[in-house]
DRENDREN-501936 format. One line per field, with one value per residue (C-alpha): x, y, z; residue in three letters; residue number from 1. Coordinates in Angstrom, 1 decimal, padded with zeros to 4 digits. Layout:
BEGIN
x	X|...
y	Y|...
z	Z|...
resn	ALA|...
resi	NUM|...
//
This chain:
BEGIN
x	-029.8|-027.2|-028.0|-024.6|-025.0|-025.1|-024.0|-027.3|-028.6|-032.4|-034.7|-036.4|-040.3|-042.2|-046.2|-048.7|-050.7|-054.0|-052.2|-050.7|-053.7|-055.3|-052.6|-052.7|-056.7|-055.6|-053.4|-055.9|-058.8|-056.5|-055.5|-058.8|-059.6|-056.5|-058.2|-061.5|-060.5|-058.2|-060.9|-063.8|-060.8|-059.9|-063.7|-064.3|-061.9|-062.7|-065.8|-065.2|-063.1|-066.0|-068.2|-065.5|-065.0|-068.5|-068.9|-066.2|-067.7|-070.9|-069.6|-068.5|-071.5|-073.6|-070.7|-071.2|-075.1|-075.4|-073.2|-075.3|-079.2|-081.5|-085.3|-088.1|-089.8|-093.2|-093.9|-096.9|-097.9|-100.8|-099.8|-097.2|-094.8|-093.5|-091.1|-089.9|-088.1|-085.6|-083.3|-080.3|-079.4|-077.0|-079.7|-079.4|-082.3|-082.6|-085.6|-085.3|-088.4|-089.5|-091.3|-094.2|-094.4|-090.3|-088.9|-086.2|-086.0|-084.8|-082.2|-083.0|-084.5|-082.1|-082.1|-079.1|-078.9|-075.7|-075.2|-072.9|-070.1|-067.6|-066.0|-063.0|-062.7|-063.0|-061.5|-059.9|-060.9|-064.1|-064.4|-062.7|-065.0|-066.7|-067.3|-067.2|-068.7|-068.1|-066.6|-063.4|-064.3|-064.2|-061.1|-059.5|-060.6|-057.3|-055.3|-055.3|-052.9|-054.4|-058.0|-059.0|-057.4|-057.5|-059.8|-062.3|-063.1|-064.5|-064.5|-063.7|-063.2|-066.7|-068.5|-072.1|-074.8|-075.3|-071.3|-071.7|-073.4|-071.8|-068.2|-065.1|-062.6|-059.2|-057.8|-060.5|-061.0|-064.6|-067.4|-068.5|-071.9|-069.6|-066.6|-069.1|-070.9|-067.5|-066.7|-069.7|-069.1|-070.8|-071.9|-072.0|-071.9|-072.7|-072.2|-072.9|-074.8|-072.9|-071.5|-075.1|-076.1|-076.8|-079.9|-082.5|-084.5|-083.6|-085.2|-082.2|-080.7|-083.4|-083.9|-080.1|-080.0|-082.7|-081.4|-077.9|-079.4|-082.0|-079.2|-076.7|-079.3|-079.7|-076.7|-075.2|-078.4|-076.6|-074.6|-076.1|-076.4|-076.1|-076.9|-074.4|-076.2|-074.5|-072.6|-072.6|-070.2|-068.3|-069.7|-066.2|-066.2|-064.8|-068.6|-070.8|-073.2|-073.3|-076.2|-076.8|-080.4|-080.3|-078.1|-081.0|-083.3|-081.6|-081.3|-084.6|-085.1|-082.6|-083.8|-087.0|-085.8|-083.9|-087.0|-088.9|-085.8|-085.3|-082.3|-079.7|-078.9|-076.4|-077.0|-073.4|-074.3|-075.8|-073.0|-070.2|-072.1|-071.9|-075.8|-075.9|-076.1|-072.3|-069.6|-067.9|-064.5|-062.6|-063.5|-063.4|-060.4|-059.6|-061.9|-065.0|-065.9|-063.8|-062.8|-059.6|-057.8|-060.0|-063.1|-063.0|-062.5|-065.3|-067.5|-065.9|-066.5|-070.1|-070.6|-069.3|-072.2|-074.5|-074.0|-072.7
y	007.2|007.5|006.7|004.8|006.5|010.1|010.1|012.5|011.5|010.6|010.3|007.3|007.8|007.7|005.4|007.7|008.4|006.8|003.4|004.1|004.2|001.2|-000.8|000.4|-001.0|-004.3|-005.1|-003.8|-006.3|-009.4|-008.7|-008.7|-011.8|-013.8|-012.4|-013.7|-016.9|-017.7|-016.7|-019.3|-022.3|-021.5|-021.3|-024.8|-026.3|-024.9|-026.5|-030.1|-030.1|-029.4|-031.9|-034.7|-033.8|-034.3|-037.4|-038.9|-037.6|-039.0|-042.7|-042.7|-042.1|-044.5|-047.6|-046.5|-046.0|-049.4|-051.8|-051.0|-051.6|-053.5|-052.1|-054.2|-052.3|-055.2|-058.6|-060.7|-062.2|-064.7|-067.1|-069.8|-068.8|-065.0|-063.5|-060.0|-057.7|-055.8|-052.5|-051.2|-047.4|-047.9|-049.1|-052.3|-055.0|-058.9|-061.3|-063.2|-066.2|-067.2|-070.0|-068.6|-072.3|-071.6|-069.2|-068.3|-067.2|-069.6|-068.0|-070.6|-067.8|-064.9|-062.5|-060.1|-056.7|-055.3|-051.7|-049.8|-049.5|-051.9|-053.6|-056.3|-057.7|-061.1|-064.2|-067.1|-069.8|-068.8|-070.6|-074.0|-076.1|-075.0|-075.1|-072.3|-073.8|-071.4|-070.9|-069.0|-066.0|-068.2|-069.7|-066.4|-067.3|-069.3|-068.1|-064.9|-066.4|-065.8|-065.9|-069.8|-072.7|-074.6|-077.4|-075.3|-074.5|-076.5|-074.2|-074.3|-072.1|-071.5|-073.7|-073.6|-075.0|-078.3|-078.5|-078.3|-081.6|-083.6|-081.8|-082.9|-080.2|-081.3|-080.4|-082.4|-085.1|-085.1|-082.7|-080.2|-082.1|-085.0|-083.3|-081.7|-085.1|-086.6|-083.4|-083.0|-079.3|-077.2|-074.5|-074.2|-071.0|-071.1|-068.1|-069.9|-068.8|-066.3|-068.2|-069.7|-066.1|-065.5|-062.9|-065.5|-067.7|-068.5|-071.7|-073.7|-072.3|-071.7|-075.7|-076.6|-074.3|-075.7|-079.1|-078.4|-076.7|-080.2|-082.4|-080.6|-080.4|-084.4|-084.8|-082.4|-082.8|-081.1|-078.2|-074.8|-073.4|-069.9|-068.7|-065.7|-063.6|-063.0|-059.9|-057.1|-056.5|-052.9|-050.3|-050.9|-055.1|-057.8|-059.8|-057.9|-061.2|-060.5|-057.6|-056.5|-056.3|-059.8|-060.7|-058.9|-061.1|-063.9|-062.6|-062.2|-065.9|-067.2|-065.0|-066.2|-069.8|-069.0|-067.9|-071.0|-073.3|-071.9|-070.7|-067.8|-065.3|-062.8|-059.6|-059.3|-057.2|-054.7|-054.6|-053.4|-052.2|-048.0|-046.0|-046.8|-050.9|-051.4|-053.1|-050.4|-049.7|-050.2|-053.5|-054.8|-056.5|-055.4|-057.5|-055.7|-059.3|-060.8|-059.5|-057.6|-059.2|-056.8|-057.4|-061.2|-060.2|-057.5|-061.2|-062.6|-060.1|-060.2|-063.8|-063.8|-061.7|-063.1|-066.8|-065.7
z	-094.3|-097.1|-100.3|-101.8|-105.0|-104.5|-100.6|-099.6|-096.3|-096.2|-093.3|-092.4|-093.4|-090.1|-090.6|-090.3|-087.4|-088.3|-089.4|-085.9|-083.8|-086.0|-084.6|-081.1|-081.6|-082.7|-080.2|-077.9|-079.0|-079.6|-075.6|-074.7|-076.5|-075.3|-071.8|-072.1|-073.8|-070.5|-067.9|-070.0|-069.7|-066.5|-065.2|-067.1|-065.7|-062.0|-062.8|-064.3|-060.9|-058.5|-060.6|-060.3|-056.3|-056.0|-058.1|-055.5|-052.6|-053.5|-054.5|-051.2|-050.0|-051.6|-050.9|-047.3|-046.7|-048.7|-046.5|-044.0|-045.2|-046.8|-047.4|-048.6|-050.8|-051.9|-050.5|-050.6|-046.9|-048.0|-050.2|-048.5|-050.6|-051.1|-053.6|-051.8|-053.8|-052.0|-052.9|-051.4|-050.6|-053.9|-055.9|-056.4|-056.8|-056.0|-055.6|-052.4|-052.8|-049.0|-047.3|-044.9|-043.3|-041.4|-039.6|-041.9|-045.1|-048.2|-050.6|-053.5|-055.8|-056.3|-059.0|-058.0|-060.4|-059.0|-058.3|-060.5|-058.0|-059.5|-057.0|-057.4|-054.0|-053.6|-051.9|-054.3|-051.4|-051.4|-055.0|-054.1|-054.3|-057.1|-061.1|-063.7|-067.1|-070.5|-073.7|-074.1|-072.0|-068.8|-069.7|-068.6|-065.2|-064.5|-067.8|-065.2|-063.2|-059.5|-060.3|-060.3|-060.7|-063.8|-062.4|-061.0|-065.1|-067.7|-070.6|-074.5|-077.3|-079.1|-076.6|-076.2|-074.1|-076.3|-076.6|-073.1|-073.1|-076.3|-077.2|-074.6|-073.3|-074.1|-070.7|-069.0|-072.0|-071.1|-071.4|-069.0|-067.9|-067.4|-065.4|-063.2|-062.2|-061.5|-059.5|-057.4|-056.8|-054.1|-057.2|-060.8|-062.7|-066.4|-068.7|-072.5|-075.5|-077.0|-079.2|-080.3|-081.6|-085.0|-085.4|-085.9|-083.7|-080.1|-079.5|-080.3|-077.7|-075.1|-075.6|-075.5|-072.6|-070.3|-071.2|-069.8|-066.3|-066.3|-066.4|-064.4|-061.4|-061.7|-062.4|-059.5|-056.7|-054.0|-056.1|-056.0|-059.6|-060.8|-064.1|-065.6|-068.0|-071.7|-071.5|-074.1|-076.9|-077.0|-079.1|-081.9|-081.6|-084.1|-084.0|-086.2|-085.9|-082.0|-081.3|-078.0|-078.7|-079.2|-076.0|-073.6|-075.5|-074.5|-071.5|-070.4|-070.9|-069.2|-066.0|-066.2|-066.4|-063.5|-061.6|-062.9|-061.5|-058.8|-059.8|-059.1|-061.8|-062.3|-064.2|-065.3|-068.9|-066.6|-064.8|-067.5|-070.0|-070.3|-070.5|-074.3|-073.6|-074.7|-073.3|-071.3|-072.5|-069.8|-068.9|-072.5|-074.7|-077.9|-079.2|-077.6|-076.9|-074.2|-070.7|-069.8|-066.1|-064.0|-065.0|-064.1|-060.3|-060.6|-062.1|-058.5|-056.4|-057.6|-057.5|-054.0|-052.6|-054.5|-053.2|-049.5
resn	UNK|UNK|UNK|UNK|UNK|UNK|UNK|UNK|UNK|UNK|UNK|UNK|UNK|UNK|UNK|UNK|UNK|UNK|UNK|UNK|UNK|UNK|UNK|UNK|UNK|UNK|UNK|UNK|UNK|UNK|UNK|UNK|UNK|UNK|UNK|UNK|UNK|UNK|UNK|UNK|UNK|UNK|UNK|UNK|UNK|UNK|UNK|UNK|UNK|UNK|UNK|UNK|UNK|UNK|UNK|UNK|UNK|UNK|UNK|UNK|UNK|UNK|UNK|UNK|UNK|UNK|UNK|UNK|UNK|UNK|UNK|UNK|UNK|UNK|UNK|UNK|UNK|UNK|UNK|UNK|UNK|UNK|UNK|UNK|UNK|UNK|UNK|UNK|UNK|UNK|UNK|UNK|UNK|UNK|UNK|UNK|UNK|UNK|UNK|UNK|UNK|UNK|UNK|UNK|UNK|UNK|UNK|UNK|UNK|UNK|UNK|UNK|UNK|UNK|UNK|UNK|UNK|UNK|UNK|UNK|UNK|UNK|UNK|UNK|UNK|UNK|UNK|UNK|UNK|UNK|UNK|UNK|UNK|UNK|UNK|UNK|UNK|UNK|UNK|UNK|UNK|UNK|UNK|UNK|UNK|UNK|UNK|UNK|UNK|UNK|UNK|UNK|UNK|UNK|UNK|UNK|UNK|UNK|UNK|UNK|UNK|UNK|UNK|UNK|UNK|UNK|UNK|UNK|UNK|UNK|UNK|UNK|UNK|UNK|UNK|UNK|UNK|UNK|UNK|UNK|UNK|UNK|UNK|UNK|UNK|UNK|UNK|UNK|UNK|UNK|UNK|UNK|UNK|UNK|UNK|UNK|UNK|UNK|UNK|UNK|UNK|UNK|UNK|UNK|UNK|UNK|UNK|UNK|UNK|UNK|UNK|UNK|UNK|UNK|UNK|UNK|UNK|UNK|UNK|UNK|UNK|UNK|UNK|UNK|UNK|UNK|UNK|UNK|UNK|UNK|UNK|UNK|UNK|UNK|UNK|UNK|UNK|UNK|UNK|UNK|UNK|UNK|UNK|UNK|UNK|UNK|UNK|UNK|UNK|UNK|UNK|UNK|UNK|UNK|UNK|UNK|UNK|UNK|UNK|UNK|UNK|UNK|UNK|UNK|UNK|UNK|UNK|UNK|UNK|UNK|UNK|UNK|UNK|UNK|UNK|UNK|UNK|UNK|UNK|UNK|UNK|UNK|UNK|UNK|UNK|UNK|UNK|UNK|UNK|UNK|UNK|UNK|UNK|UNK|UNK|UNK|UNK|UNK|UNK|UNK|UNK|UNK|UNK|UNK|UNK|UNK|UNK|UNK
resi	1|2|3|4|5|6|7|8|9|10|11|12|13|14|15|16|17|18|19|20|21|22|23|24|25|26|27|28|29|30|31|32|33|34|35|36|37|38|39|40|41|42|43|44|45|46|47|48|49|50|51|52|53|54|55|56|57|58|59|60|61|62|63|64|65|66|67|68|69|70|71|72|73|74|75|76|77|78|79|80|81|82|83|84|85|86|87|88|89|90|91|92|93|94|95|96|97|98|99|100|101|102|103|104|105|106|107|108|109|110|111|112|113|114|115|116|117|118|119|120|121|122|123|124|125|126|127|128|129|130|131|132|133|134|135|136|137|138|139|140|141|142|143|144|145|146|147|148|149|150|151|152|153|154|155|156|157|158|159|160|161|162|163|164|165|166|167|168|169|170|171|172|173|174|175|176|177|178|179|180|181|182|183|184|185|186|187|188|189|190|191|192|193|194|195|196|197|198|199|200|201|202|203|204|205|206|207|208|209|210|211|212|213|214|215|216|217|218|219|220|221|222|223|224|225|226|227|228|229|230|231|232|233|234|235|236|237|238|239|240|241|242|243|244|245|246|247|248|249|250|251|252|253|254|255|256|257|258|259|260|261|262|263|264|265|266|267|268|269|270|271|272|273|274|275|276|277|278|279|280|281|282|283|284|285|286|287|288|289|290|291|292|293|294|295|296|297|298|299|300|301|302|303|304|305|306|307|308
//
């Protein structure tokens, strides 16, 4: 180099040889970090692959081996009337109540638990003739255009099982006890009570409840009536009032109503809730409260096998 000032040439200073060698190291070890930070990704992702193959492969299995059998896993030959619990291959459960004095079994007692395959297939015709009672949740069913039609639903904002009986629909300009006795439908299926939560005691609504299935059997002798259980707010909801504890409660009650009656029942909160009780994501609005398009036709789908 040339200094400008005196015009000597000077030599560039060269790093000396341990600062050298330290370097080398460094490099060295960041290499071999880099290294072993790309073989753990790449072997987690190889992995997460495999367990997602499998996870497929064995869906499919279980959709298959369950289309095609039925076990009876308890029944009770003596008295003239038997309640047999059966379970699929995919794990799902149902009560099926018999009559010892015919041939044939009688279907009036069901309570379906539906596997958690999710299924959305379902025929529209299938529902024609019959009634969907609820509050604003089941007026999705033909908001969705290509669900239901509009009078195959007697449903209200903030309805409940005693509004059920005293408050008219505006559509209909009657209520939904009176809409059904003027329809005569071949079933009913009520999902109420939701909005008839509030942490305390249930009775109002076990009462109010009862009363609406009493009248709607006398009032509709030759429908068939299934009960739809509450379904479960998402884990993030706007209805801090609404605990899912408090839904199962309900719940329960309404099965065993159902198994008093005579009735069908639905478990739909098993259905789309996730392994913490919560409404699963993708099935649930914003809202954590009401249902997104899809899950309506996975509520069909089930319904479907349930009454078929």
């Amino acid at each position: 180099m040339v200094n400008p000032n005196d015009g000597r040439k000077y030599k560039k200073p060269k790093l000396p040889k341990a600062i050298v060698i330290m370097y080398a190291l460094m490099i060295i070890v960041l290499l071999g970090i880099c290294t072993g930070v790309f073989i753990v990704l790449f072997s987690n992702v190889s992995e997460n692959q495999g367990k997602s193959q499998n996870s497929s492969e064995s869906a499919a299995i279980i959709e298959s081996s369950s289309a095609q059998s039925e076990k009876p896993v308890s029944s009770s030959a003596e008295s003239s009337s038997e309640s047999i619990i059966f379970t699929s291959d995919s794990g799902s459960e149902y009560i099926r109540s018999t009559d010892s004095s015919t041939e044939s079994s009688s279907t009036s007692n069901i309570i379906y638990t539906p596997s958690e395959t999710l299924s959305e297939n379902f025929d529209r015709a299938f529902f024609e003739d019959d009634l969907f009672i609820g509050d604003s949740i089941f007026t999705g069913l033909y908001l969705y255009d290509g669900y239901l039609a509009e009078k195959n639903v007697a449903a209200a904002v903030g309805y409940t099982p005693y509004g059920a009986m005293s408050k008219a629909i505006d559509s209909k300009g009657m209520t939904a006890l009176e809409y059904a006795k003027e329809m005569q439908p071949k079933r009913i299926f009520i999902m109420l009570g939701s909005n008839a939560l509030s942490g305390g005691s249930h009775s109002g609504l076990e009462e109010s409840y009862r009363e609406l299935v009493s009248r709607l059997m006398g009032a509709c002798p030759n429908a068939d009536i299934c009960c739809i259980s509450i379904t479960p707010t998402a884990r993030y909801n706007d209805y801090p009032n609404i605990d899912n504890s408090e839904v199962r409660e309900v719940n329960a009650v309404i099965k065993s109503m159902c198994s008093e009656l005579g009735l069908k029942y639905c478990d739909l909160y098993s259905l789309i809730s996730d392994e913490d009780g919560y409404f699963r994501d993708d099935y649930a609005e914003v809202d954590g409260m009401h249902f997104l398009g899809k899950t309506y036709a996975v509520l069909l789908s089930a319904l479907q096998k349930i009454m078929s």
